[in-house]
ZAZAPA-224688 format. One record per residue: x, y, z of N, C-alpha, C in turn; residue in three letters. Coordinates in steps of 0.05 Angstrom, whole numbers, plus 5000, padded with zeros to 4 digits. Layout:
REM ZAZAPA-224688
XYZXYZXYZALA/...
REM end
This chain:
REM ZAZAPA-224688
434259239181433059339156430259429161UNK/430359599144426959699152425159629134UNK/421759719141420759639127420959659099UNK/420759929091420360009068423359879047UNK/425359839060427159659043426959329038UNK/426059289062425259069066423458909027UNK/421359059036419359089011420059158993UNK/421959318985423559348958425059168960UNK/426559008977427958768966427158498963UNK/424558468972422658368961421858328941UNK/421058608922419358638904422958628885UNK/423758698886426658648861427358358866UNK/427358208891428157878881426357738866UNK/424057798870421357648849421857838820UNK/423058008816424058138788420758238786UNK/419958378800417758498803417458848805UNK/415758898782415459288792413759318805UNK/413959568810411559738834409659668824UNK/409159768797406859748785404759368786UNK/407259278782405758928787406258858822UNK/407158898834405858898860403359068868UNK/402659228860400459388859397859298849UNK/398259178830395959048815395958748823UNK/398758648842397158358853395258428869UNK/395658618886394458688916391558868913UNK/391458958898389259078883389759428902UNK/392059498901392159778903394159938876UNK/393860188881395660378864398460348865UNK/399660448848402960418840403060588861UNK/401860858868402661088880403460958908UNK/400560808916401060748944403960488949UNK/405560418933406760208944410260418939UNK/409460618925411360698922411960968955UNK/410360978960409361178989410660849005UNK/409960619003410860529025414760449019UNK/415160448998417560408997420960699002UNK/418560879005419461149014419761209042UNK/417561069054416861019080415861289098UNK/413961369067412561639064409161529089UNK/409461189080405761079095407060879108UNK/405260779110405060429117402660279106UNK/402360009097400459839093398759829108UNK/395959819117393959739127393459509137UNK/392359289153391959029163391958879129UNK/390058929126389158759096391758809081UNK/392859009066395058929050396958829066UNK/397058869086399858739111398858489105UNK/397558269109396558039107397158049077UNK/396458089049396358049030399357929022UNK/401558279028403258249022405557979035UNK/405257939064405757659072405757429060UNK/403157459044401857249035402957159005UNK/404157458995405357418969407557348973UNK/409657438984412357358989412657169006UNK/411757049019411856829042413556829057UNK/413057109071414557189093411857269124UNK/413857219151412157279161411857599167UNK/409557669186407957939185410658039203UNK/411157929224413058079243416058139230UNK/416457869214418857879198418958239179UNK/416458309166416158529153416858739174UNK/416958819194414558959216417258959226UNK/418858829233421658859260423358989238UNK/425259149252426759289254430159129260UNK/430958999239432858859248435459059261UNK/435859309249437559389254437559529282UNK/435159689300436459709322433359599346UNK/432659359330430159259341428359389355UNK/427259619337424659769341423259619319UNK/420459709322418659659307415759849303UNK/415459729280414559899265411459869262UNK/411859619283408459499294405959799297UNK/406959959312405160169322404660289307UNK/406360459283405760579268403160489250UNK/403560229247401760029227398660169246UNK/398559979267396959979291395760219287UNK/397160439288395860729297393160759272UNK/394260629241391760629218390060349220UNK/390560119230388860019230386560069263UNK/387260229277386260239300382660499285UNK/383260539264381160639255380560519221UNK/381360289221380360139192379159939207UNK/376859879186374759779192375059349197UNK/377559339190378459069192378658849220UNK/380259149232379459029268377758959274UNK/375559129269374059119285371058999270UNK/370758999242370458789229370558489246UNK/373458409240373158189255374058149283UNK/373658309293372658209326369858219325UNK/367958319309364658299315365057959311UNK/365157819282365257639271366157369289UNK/369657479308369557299335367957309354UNK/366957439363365157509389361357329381UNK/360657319354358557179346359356869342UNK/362156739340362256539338363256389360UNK/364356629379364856429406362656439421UNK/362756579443360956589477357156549459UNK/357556799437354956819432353956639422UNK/356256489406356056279386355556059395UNK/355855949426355955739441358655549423UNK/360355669419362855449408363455349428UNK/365655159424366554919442368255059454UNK/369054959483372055179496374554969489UNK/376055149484379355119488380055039510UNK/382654899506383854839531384855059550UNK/384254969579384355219608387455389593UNK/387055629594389455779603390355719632UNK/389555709643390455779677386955529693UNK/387655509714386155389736382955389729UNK/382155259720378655279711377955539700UNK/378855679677378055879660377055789642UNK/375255929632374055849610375555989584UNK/376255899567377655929542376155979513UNK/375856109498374756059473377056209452UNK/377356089429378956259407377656229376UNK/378456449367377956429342380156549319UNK/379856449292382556649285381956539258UNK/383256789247383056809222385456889203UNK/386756699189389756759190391456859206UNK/392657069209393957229221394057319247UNK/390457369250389057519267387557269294UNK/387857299313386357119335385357319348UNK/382957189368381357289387381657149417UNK/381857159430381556969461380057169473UNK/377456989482376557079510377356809523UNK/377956919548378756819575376556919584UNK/374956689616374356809633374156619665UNK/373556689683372556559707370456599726UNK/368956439732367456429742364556309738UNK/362056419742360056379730357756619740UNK/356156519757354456739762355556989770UNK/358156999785359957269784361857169769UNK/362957379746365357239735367057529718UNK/369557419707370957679708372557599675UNK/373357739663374757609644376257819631UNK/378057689609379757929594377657789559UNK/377757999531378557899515380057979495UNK/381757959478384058069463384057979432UNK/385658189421386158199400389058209385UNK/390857969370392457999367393757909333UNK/396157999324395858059296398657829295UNK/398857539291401057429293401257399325UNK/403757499332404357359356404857649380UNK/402557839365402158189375400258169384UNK/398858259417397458339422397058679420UNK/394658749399393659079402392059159405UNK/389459049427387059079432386458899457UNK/385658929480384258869491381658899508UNK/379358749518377958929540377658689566UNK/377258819579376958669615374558729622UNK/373458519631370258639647369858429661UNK/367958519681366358439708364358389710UNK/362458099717360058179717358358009735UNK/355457999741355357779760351357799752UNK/350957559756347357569761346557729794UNK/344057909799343657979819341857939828UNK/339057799808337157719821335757429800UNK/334157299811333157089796330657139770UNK/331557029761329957099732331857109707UNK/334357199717336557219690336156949666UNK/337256989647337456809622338856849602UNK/341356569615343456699598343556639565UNK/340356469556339756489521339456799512UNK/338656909534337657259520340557439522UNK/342257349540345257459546345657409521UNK/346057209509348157119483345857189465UNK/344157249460342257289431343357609432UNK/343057729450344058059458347058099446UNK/348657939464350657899446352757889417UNK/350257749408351657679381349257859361UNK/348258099376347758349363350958619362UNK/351958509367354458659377354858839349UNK/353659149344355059229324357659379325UNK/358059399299360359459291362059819302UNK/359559989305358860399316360060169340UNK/359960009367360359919388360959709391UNK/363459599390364659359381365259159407UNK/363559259429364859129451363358939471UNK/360258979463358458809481356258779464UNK/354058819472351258849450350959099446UNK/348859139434348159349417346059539442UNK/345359749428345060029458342559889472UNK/341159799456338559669465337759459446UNK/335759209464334958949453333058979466UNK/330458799464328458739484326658489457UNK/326458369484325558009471323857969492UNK/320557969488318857939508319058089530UNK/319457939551319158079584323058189585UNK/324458049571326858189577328158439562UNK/330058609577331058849554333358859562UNK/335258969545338559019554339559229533UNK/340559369564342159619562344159639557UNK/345959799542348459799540349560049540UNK/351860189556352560509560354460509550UNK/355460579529359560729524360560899521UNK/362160959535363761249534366661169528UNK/367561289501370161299488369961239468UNK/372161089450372261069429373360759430UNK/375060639395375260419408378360379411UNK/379660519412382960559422382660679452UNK/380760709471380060719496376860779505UNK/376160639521372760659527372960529551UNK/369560529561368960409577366060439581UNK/364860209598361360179594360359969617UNK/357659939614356359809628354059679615UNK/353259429625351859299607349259229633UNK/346459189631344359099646342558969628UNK/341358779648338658649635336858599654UNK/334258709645332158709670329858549660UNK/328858319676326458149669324758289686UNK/322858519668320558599668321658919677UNK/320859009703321859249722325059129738UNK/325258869735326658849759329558849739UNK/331258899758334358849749335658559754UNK/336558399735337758119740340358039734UNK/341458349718344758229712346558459712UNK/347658519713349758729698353358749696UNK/354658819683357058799680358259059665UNK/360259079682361959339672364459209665UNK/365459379638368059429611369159529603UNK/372159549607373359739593375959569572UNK/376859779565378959709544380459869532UNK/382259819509382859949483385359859469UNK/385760039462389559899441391659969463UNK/393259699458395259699479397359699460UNK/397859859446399959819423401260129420UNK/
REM end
């Protein structure tokens, strides 16, 4: 069954019209009737909403019982430019590494773990190492990964401080959703940040220099794996 029936059989067992599913969710009749045509698709936020009304899960909506495709990507392809993703991946990224939260238990052999999540939606950075260290971190919607990035990075000379790393950090805006912001500078330190792409594929480099000298840097890439 597909989506768009799916949702109409939904919305007829609760003895429910377009029009009052529309006004739970706080969108137009037009738009629910576009999804029951399977003219659109829902967005992250009404995908979450609508779950949330029927008490069904997100993948349950989303699979394709009849020849098990899905309908995940299509979703993906509009939230990969709604502001929700990426919204909250700023929001994870300031409450973990930057945030000094507590780690999670190892994925794998002494990694360092952090998660965050917000209904539906989780974050994991993974990483290893320390003064050189390498990590993934991801983004997934239920039990979907559709975002990730991988980076490398290592201290190269003495003077680094990793309080000005994470204050840099959890400047992370939203125009660049993947490290800190293009520039910081806090006394004798400053940090750089380069990107090229977008955020369904990029890649960058990050430095920090105490005074003239260079003491850190790490290179990143990523994008939607969906």
């Amino acid at each position: 069954m597909k989506f768009q029936d799916k949702l109409q059989q939904l919305r007829k067992q609760k003895l429910m019209s377009q029009e009052k599913l529309a006004d739970l969710i706080g969108i137009s009749r037009q738009a629910v009737a576009k999804w029951e045509l399977g003219h659109s698709y829902p967005d992250m936020l009404n995908l979450i909403a609508i779950s949330d009304l029927f008490r069904v899960s997100i993948d349950h909506l989303v699979k394709d019982n009849e020849d098990n495709s899905c309908i995940f990507k299509q979703i993906m392809d509009e939230i990969q430019v709604d502001e929700t993703a990426i919204d909250f991946l700023c929001r994870a990224k300031k409450a973990t590494y930057a945030g000094n939260s507590s780690e999670s238990e190892s994925s794998r052999p002494k990694s360092h773990d952090l998660i965050y999540t917000e209904g539906p939606l989780a974050y994991i950075d993974t990483y290893l190492g320390s003064e050189k260290f390498a990590g993934e971190e991801a983004l997934w919607l239920e039990d979907t990964p559709f975002w990730s990035m991988n980076y490398v990075g290592r201290i190269v000379s003495e003077g680094f401080d990793g309080d000005f790393l994470k204050d840099a950090l959890s400047l992370v805006p939203k125009e660049y959703p993947y490290r800190g912001p293009l520039y910081y500078r806090n006394g004798d330190y400053s940090y750089h940040c380069m990107i090229q792409g977008k955020f369904e594929w990029f890649n960058g480099y990050e430095e920090i220099f105490y005074g003239e000298r260079k003491v850190y840097e790490c290179m990143f890439h990523g994008g939607s794996i969906i």
